[in-house]
N, C-alpha and C positions, 0 to 999 in steps of 0.2 A: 534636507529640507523637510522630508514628512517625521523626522526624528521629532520635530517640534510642534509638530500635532498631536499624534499620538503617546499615550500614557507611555512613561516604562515598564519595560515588561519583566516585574521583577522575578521570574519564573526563572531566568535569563540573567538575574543580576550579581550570580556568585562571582570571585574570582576562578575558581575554574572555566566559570562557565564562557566566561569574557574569553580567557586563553582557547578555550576547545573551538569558540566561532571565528579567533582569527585563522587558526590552524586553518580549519576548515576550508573557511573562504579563498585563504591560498592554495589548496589541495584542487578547489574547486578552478579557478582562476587560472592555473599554474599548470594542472594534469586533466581537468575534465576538460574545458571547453575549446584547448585546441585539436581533440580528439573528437569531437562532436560531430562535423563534416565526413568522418571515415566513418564512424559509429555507423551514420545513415546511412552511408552507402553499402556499408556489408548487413544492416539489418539486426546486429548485435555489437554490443561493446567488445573490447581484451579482457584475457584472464587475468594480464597485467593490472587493470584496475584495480580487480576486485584482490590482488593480494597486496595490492599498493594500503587499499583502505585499512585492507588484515594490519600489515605491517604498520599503519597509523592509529592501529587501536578505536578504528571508528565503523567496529562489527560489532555484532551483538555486546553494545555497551553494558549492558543490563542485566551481565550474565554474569554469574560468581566466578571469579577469577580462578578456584580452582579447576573451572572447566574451561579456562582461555578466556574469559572474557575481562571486563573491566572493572566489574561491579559496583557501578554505578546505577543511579536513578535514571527513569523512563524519560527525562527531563532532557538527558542531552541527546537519546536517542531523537527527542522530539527535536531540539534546536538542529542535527544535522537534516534532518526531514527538511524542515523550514528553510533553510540554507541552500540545498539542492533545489529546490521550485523557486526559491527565487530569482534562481539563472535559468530555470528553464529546461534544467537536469532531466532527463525521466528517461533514459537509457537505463543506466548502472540500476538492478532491481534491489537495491540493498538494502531498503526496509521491508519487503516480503522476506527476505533472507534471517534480516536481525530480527524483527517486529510481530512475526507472526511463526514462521515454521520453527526460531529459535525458543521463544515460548511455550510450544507445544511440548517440544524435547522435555526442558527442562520440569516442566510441571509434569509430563506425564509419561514421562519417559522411564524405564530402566536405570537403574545406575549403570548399565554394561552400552546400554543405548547411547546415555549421554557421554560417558566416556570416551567412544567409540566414533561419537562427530561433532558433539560441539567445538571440541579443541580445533579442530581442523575447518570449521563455520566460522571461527572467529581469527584464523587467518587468513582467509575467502578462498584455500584451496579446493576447500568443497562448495561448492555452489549448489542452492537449492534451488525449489519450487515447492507448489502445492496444488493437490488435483483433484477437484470438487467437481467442478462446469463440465458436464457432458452437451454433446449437439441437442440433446432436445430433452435438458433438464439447466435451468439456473438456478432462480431463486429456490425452487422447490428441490432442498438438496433430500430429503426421504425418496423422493422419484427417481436417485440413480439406479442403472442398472450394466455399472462393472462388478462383476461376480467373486469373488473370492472362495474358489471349493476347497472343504478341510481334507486333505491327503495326510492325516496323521501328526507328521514330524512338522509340514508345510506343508502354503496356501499354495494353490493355483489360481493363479489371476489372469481375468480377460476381459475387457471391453476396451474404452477410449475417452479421452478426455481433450478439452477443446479451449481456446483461451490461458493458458497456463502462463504464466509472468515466470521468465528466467527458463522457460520450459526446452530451450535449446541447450541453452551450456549445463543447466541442473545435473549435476550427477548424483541428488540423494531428491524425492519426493515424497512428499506426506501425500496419500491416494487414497480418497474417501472410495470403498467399497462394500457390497452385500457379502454379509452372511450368511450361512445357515438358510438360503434360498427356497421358499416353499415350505418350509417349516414352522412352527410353531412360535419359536424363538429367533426370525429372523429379524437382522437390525442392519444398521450401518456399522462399519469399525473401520479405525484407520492402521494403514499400513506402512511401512519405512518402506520405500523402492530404492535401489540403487539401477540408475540408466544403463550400466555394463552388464545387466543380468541379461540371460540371454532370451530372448522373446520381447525387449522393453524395446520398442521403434519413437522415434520423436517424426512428423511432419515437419517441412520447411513453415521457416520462419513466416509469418500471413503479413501481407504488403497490408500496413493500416494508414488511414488516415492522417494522424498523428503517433507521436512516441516512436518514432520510426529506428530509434536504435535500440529498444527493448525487445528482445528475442520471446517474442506472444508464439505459442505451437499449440500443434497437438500432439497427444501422447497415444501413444497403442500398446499393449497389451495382451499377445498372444498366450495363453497360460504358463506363466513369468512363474517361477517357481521363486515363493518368500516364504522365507526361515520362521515357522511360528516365533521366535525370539524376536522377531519387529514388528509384532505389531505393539504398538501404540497402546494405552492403556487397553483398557479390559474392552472383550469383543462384546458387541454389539451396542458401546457405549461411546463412540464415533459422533451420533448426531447431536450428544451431549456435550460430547466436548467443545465440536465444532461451534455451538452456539454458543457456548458458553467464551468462548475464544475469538470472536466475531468484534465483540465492544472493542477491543483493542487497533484489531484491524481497521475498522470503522474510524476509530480515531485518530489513525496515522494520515488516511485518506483525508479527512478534514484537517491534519496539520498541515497535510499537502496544499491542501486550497487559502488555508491563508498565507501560507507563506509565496506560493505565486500570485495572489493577487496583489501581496504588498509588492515585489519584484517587479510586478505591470505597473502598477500604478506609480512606484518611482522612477521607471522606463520613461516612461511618459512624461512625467513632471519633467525629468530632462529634457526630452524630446522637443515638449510645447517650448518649452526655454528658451531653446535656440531657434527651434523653424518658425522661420514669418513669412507672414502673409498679410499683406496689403501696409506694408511697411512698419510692422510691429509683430512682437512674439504672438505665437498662437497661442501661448498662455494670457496673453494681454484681452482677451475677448472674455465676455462674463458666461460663454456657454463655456468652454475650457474648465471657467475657474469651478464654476455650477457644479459640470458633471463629475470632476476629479476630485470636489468635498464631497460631494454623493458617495462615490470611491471609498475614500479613506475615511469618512463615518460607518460605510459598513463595515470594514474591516476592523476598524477601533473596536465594533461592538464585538466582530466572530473571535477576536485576539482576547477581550473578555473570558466569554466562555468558554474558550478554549483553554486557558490559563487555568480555570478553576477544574475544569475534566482531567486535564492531564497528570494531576499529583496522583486523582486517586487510583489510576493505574494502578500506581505502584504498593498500593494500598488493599488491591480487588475490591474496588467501591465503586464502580462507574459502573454505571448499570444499561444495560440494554435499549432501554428508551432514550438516557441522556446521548449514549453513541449515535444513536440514530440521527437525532435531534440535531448532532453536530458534524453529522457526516453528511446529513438533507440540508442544511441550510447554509456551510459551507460554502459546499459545494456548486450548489445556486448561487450562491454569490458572488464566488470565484469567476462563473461563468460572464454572468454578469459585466464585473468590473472589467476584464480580459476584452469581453465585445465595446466595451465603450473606449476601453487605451488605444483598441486597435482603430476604432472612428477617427480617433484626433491624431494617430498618423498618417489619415490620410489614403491616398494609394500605395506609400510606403508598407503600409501596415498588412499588406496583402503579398508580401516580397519574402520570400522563405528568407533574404538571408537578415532579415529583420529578427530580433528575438522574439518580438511580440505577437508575428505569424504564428513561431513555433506552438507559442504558449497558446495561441488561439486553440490551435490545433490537437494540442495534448489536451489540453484542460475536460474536453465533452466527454471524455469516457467517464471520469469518476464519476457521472449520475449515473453510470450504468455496473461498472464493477462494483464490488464488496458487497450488491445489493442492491436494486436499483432504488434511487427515492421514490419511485410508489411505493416499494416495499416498506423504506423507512419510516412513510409516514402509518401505513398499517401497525406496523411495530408501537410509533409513538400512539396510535388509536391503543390500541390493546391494553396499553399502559393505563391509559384515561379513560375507561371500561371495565378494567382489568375484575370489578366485582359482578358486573353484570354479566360478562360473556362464562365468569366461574358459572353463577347462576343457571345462564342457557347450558352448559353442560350439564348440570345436575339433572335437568329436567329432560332432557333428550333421552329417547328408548334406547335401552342396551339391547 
């Protein structure tokens, strides 16, 4: 039924593209959601899943196939993103996995780096993470303080890191740390960690709110001895990267939000369908029909913009601001529509084994990971400024 409101999405309308969302949906249908019940209860997914998807070729899509991947466009990464939120998915982390640490690799990796794990990312034997978020540093990743001291051959690494996606099962982590400490030349740089190193401790999985089967930790770090051969592009060149690698991120997290909020909202439309009240559908009433076009006009509008962000991915054209733009207002949306599906279910809608509690549930972090939307919208400020604030630099005392 909302097929017929909403435009096609012709981002979406190749013949591949058609085949990879049935695949999917029955991958989804068929291997995710009767696993979802065990998922919560142990607090993380199988490793089965994740070499389930390897074996389905729906890991780092995006990667050139001489390093195991598909090589294909960011497009179908983006359709499986969309496909997993709109059941309600958010266990399996497999777009930090493909979308963001797989990315990093390849752009700025070694050729001995990339040879050495993409292959093995792209059949989910190896499972990743990435490690930014200290306890008392977020958004402001130059404030971290895990240490990285030069011992010559290798780094000795120490501190801890907190909120980490996939941060249990990950046996490889991208780990933003300092440099060159107290000196002249200190910066951020990132490092490859492998969890079997001896001194790398994970924290138990943290009892959240929602996403109850995504293994969120913390990482520790007693001076882990890393191979100067891993680190990650050039040292002290870390915070550059990371930002520079952020848009993408940012934009996965806003594919996440439309794609669950279209999932709610045709939950719903079921839902109101059949349940009655006062001897007619609860879609029969004009607050139903009201709130759930309110609904499915925002989402017309975020599926818009999001259509036009997404190609240039794959192009290095999205910029900073427009990620922001669509990971802030997303994600508000998201929020949004989620609270009103759940209204018109009722007291049902308050019932864990309802979907749309789930999604209640999951949905509130994404204004707070990847960045939170204060930040985002500073970001889009900056953007809309961007000559004046050059300006107050110039003029500021050195």
């Amino acid at each position: 039924m909302l097929d017929t409101v909403l435009l096609p999405r012709e981002i979406y309308a190749s013949d591949e593209h058609i085949m990879m969302q049935s695949m999917i949906q029955d991958f989804i249908k068929n291997e995710i959601l009767p696993q979802t019940d065990l998922w919560e209860k142990n607090g993380m997914v199988s490793r089965e899943i994740w070499e389930r998807a390897g074996s389905l070729g729906l890991l780092c899509m995006d990667i050139p196939e001489g390093y195991g991947g598909s090589g294909l466009d960011f497009s179908f990464n983006a359709l499986f993103i969309e496909e997993l939120a709109k059941e309600g998915v958010s266990g399996p982390g497999f777009s930090l996995h493909s979308d963001i640490v797989a990315p990093y690799l390849l752009k700025y990796g070694t050729e001995a780096q990339k040879q050495k794990y993409l292959p093995q990312m792209a059949t989910g034997k190896l499972i990743t993470s990435i490690g930014m978020t200290e306890p008392n540093c977020g958004s402001d990743l130059k404030a971290i303080t895990t240490k990285a001291i030069d011992n010559g051959d290798h780094y000795s690494v120490s501190g801890q890191k907190t909120f980490i996606t996939n941060g249990f099962m990950s046996d490889l982590s991208i780990v933003a740390v300092k440099t060159n400490v107290g000196k002249e030349n200190e910066g951020v740089s990132l490092l490859l960690m492998e969890s079997k190193w001896k001194g790398f401790e994970k924290g138990k999985p943290f009892t959240k709110i929602g996403m109850k089967a995504q293994d969120t930790c913390e990482l520790f770090f007693d001076q882990v001895k890393v191979p100067k051969t891993n680190l990650l592009g050039k040292e002290g060149e870390g915070f550059k990267i990371m930002m520079t690698e952020l848009a993408r991120e940012r934009l996965s997290v806003a594919l996440n939000a439309i794609g669950g909020a279209q999932g709610a909202l045709e939950k719903t439309i079921a839902y109101t369908s059949k349940r009655t009240a006062f001897n007619k559908p609860i879609a029969g009433f004009q607050n139903t029909q009201f709130k759930l076009a309110e609904c499915a006009t925002q989402l017309q509008l975020h599926q818009a913009f999001l259509d036009r962000c997404t190609p240039l991915i794959s192009k290095h054209k999205l910029t900073a601001e427009s990620a922001s733009i669509a990971k802030y207002s997303a994600t508000e949306m998201h929020s949004k529509v989620v609270d009103e599906c759940l209204q018109l279910f009722g007291g049902y809608g308050y019932i864990w084994d309802y979907p749309i509690a789930r999604m209640y549930a999951d949905n509130r972090v994404a204004r707070i990971y990847a960045g939170t939307n204060e930040i985002m919208k500073l970001l889009i400020a900056r953007g809309l400024f961007q000559e004046l604030f050059q300006e107050m630099r110039r003029k500021m005392p050195k």
